[in-house]
N, C-alpha and C positions, 0 to 999 in steps of 0.2 A: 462321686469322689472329688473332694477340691484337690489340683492340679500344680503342683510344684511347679514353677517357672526358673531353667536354670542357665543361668548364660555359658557357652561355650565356645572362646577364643580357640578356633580351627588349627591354628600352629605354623608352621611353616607352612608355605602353597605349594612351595618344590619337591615336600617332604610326602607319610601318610599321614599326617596329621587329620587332613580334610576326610581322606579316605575314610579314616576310622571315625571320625566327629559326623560325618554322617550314616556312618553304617549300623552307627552306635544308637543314634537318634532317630532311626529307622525301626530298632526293634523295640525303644524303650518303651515300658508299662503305661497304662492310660492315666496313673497318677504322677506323671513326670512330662512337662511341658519342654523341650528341648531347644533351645532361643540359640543357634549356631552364631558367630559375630565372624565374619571375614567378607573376601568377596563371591557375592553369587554364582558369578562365573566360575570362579576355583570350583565352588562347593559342587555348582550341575555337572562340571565335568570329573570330579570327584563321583559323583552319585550312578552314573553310568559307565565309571571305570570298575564298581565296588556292585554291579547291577542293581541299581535303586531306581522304581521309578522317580525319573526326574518331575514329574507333573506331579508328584506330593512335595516337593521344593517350592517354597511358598516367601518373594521377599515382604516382608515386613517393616512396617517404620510406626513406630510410635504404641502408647501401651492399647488404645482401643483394637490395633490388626494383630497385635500380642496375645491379646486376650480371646478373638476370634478367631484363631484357630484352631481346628478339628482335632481330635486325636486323629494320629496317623500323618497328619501335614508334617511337615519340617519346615518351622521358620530358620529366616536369613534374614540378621537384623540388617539392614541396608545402612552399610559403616561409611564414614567421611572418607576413608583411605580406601580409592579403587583400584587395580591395577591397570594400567596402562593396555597390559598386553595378558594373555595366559603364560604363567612362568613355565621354564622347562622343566620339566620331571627331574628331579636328579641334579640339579644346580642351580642352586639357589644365587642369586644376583642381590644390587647393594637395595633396588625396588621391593624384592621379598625379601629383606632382612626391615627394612625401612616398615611397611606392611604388618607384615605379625607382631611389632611391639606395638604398632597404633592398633591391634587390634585387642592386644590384652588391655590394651589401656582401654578401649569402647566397651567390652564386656567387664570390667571392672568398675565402671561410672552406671550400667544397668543393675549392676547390686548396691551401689551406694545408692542410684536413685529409687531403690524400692521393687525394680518392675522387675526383677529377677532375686532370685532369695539365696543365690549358692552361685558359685563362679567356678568352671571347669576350664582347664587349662589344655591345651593340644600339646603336642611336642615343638620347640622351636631353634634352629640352631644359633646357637651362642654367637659364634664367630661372622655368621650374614647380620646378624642386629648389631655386634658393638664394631663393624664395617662399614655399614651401613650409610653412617653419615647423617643420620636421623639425630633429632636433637637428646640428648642426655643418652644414645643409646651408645657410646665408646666404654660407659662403665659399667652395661648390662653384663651380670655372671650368671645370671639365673632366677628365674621366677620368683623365688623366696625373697632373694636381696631387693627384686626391683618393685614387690607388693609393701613390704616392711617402709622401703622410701618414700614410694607415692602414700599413701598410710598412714607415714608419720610413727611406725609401729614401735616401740620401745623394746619390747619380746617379740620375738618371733623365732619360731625355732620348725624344721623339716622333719615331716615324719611320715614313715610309710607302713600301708594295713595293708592285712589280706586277710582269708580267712583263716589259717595257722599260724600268722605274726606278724605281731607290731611292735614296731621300733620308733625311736627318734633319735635324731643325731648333735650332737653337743657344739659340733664345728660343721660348715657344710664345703662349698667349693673353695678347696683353698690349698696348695700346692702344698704335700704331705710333709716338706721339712717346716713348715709353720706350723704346725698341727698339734703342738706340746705347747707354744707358747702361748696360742690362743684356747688353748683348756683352762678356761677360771673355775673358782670356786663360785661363781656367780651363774656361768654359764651350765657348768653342771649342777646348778638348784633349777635353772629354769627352764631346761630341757626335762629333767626329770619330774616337777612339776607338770609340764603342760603334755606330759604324755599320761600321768597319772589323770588327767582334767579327759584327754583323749579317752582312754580306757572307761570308763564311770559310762561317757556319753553313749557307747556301744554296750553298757547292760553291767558291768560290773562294779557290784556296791562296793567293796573293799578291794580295788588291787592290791595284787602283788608283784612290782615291777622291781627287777634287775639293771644294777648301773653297768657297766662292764668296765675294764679297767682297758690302759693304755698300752701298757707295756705285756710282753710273753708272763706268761703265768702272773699278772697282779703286782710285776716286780718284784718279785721273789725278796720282799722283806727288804725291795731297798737297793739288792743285787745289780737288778737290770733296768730299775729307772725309777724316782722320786715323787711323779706325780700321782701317784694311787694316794698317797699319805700327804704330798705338799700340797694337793687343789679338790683333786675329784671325791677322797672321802669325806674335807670338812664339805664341800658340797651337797653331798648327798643329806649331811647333820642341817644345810641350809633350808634344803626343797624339806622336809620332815618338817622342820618348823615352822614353815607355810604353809603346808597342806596344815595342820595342827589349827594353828593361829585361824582358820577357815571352818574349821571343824570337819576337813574333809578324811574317813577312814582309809587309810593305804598303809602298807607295807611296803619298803623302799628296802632293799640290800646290795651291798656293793661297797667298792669295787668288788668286783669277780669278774678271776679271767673269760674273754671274750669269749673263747669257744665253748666253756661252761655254760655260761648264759644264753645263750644261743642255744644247746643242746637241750637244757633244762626248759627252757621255757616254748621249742618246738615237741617237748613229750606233755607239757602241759604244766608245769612247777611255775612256772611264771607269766602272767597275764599281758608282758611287754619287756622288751631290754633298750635301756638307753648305749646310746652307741658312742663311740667318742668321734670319729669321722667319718667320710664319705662310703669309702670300700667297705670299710670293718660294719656298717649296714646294709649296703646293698649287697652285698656278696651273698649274704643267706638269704637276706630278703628274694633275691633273682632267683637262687637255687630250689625253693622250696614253695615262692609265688610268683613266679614269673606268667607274666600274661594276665595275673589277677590284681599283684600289688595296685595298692595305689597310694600316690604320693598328694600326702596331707599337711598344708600350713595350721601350725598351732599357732594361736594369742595376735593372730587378727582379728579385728572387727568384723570380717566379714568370711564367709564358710569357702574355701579354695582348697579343690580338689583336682588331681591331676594322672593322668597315665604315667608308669613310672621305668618307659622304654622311648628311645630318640628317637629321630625324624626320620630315619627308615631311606634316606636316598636311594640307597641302591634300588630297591624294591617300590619305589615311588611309580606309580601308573601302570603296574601289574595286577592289580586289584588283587595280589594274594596276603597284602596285610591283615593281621586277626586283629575284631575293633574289641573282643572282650575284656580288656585292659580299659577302655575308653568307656565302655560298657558299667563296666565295676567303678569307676569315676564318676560317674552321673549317678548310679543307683547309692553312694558313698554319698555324694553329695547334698540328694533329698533324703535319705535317712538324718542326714546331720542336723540342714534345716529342720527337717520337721520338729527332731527333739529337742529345738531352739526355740520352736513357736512354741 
């Protein structure tokens, strides 16, 4: 069986990022090649906190030692960014914020250069990288904004699967009183587009995807807030006539109140709901796949896949972190590629 090769930037090194990026790539199937990108030392001493043997930690440099490894090994691409020292469990410093952005960015140049076909994401904390003092990392907000920049990405929108729900979100990190004026009718075609694009890729000829509305019940005609009628429903008239214009078959409805769409489409009436912000997604998403979700960039160039729970400090170097979130990322991830080749 040819061999998915998928790079996987470990996350924070204070956090369980590495925990799980190797525990994960410890169990994965023999048609999944799992290319870890941070430092080795992190990873070994990750792999014998998480009981792995460490003697299948294998560092790696360049695509011939890529390609020669066994199943069962665990490559460690050997990254320009080493740590000076081993970080502390539990507190991450301006070294490991500085760190885990050089290393999304080294597992991100192994899919544009080919030698990896899908890019998995670890968990990273925000606040150590835009601290850091690392060069552009002051405006880091999150994976999505900082893949879209380096990218060049036009569209890019956040979205997260599991196996009872998938969503996408119209807005992403952004302080909840901003959150009405950044709902376009532009952003609501293009969120709802690229989750209809999402849905297709996982097996479904015709979706039927749910926008959800912003406001309590839909706005109640106006009542209790204007954007269901001023943005989000000609939106939904916008993404209809692109998917159309494409010849792609989908059913789009909405606005509909948020807890509606959510209810309907975890009993099964709807194949995805677009979300309008951060919470008003993850909130069911956690409740109903936590530990499974996983967090998926749409309308990149290239397939970025990621666990869809944080760095775990407190529980960092206890080896009781669950990597099946990280698990369900990489197996998301070669499902994606494949149906790309």
């Amino acid at each position: 069986m040819t061999r998915t090769t998928i790079a996987v930037s470990v996350g924070c090194p204070s956090g369980i990022g590495p925990e799980v990026a190797v525990a994960a790539a410890a169990r994965a199937g023999d048609e999944t090649r799992p290319l870890l990108v941070g430092d080795p030392d992190v990873v070994r001493r990750a792999a014998r906190v998480v009981g792995v043997d460490v003697g299948r930690v294998q560092e790696v440099e360049g695509e011939a030692a890529v390609h020669a490894l066994w199943p069962g090994e665990i490559g460690v691409w050997a990254p320009s960014t080493r740590m000076a020292r081993l970080p502390v469990c539990g507190a991450p410093d301006r070294e490991a914020g500085a760190a885990q952005l050089a290393w999304i960015d080294e597992a991100l140049g192994l899919v544009q250069s080919g030698l990896a076909s899908a890019l998995v994401t670890g968990p990273v904390s925000k606040l150590a990288i835009a601290t850091s003092g690392a060069p552009g990392a002051k405006r880091f907000r999150g994976h999505t904004e900082h893949l879209a920049e380096r990218l060049d990405t036009a569209e890019v929108v956040m979205a997260f699967h599991a196996e009872n729900i998938t969503t996408a979100l119209v807005t992403t990190h952004l302080p909840l009183a901003r959150v009405p004026e950044a709902i376009t009718e532009e952003a609501v075609a293009r969120s709802s587009y690229w989750l209809v694009r999402l849905v297709r890729k996982l097996g479904k000829v015709r979706p039927h995807v749910a926008v959800a509305a912003l406001n309590p019940h839909a706005g109640e005609g106006g009542l209790l807030g204007d954007e269901e009628t001023r943005t989000i429903a000609p939106g939904v008239v916008r993404a209809r006539e692109r998917l159309e214009a494409e010849g792609v078959l989908a059913e789009l409805e909405g606005p509909i109140g948020a807890e509606t769409a959510f209810r309907k489409h975890a009993s099964g009436a709807f194949d995805g709901v677009v979300a309008m912000y951060h919470d008003q997604a993850t909130i069911p998403c956690k409740m109903v796949g936590f530990g499974e979700a996983v967090n998926v960039t749409l309308g990149l160039p290239v397939i970025r896949t990621s666990v869809d729970h944080g760095t775990g400090h407190d529980i960092a170097g206890k080896g009781v972190a669950d990597p099946q979130g990280m698990a369900r990322a990489m197996e998301l991830a070669v499902r994606l590629a494949r149906a790309r080749a």
